[in-house]
C-alpha positions as CSV (number, residue, x, y, z in Angstrom):
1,X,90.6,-213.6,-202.1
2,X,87.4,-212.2,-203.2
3,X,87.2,-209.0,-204.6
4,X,84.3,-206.6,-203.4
5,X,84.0,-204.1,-205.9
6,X,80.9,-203.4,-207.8
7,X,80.5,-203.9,-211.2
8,X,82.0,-200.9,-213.6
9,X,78.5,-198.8,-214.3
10,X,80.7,-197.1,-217.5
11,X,80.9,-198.4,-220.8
12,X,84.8,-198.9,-221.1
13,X,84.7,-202.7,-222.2
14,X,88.6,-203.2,-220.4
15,X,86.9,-202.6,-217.2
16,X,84.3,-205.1,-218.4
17,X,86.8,-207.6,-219.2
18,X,89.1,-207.1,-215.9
19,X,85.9,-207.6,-213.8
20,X,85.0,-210.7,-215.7
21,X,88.4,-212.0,-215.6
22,X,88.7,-211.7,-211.4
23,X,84.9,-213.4,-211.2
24,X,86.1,-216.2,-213.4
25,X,89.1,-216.6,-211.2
26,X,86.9,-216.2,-208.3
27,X,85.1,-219.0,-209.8
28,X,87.4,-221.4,-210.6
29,X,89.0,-221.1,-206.6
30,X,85.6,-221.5,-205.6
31,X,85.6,-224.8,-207.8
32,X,88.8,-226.2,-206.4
33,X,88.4,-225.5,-202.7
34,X,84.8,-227.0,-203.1
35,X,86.3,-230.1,-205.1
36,X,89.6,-230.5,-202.2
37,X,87.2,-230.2,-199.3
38,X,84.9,-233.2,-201.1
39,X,88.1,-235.3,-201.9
40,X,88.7,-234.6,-197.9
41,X,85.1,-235.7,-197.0
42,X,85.4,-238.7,-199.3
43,X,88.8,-240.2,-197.7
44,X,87.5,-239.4,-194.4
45,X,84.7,-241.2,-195.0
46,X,86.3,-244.0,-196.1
47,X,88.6,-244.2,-193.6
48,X,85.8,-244.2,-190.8
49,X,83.8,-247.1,-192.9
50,X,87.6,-248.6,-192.9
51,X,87.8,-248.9,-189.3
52,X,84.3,-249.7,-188.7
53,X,85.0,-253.0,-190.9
54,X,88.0,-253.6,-188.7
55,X,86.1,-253.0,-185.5
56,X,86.1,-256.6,-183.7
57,X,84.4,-256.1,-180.4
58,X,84.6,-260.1,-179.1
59,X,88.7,-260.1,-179.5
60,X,90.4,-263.2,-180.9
61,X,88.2,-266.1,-181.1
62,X,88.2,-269.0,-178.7
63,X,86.4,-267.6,-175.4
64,X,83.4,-268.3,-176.7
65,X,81.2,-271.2,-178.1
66,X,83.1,-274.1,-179.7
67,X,83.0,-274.6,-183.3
68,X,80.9,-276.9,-185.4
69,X,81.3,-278.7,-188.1
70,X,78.2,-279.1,-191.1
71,X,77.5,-282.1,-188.8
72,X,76.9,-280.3,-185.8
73,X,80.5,-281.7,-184.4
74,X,82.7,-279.5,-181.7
75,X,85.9,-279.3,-183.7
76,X,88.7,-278.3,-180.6
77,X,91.9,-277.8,-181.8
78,X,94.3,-277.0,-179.1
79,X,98.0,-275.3,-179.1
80,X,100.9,-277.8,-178.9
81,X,101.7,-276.3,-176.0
82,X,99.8,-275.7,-173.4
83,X,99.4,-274.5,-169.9
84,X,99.5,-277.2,-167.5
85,X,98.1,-275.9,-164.2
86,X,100.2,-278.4,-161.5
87,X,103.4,-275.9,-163.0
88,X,104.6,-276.5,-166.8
89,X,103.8,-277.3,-169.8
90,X,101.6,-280.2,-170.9
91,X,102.1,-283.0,-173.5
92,X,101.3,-281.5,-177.2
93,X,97.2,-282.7,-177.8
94,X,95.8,-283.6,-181.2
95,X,92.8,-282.0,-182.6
96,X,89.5,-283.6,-180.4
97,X,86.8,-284.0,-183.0
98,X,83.3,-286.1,-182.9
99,X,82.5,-284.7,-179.3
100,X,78.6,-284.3,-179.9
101,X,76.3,-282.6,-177.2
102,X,72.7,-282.2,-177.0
C-alpha cells in the first residue's frame, strides 16, 4: 500500500523519520513483488523451454526411413509378434540386417 502523502515541510525530525521509515518499507515491497514476479517469469520460462524440448512432432519412430548402420546397412528389427493380415498373429521374426539398397 503506498502512501501518498507529501513529505513533512516542518522541521520535527519524528515526522522525518516516520516518512523515511514507510518509503523504506515501500521499498523493500517494491523489491519483493519485483523479485516474485521474476522468479515467476523465470519458471515460466523454463517450463515453456521444457516442453519445447519434449515437443516430438514425427510421433514414435518407425513410419519413417529405416535405420542404418555406420555401414550404410537397414537394420529392421521387428516385434515378436506381429500382425498377420490373412487373421492372426505371425511367427516371432529375428532382426533382418545386411539388406543394402542403392
Amino acid at each position: 500500500q503506498r502512501v501518498s502523502r507529501p513529505p513533512p515541510q516542518n522541521e520535527n525530525p519524528n515526522d522525518k523519520k516516520a516518512y523515511l521509515l514507510e518509503l523504506k518499507q515501500q521499498m523493500e515491497i517494491a523489491k519483493v513483488k519485483e523479485k516474485e514476479a521474476k522468479q515467476k517469469r523465470i519458471e515460466q520460462e523454463r517450463r515453456e523451454l521444457q516442453m519445447m524440448n519434449n515437443y516430438n512432432p514425427f510421433g514414435k519412430e518407425g513410419a519413417g526411413a529405416p535405420r542404418r548402420d555406420h555401414q550404410g546397412n537397414i537394420i529392421a528389427i521387428r516385434n515378436s509378434q506381429n500382425f498377420d493380415p490373412m487373421g492372426g498373429m505371425s511367427a516371432p521374426q529375428q532382426p533382418v540386417r545386411g539388406v543394402h539398397f542403392e
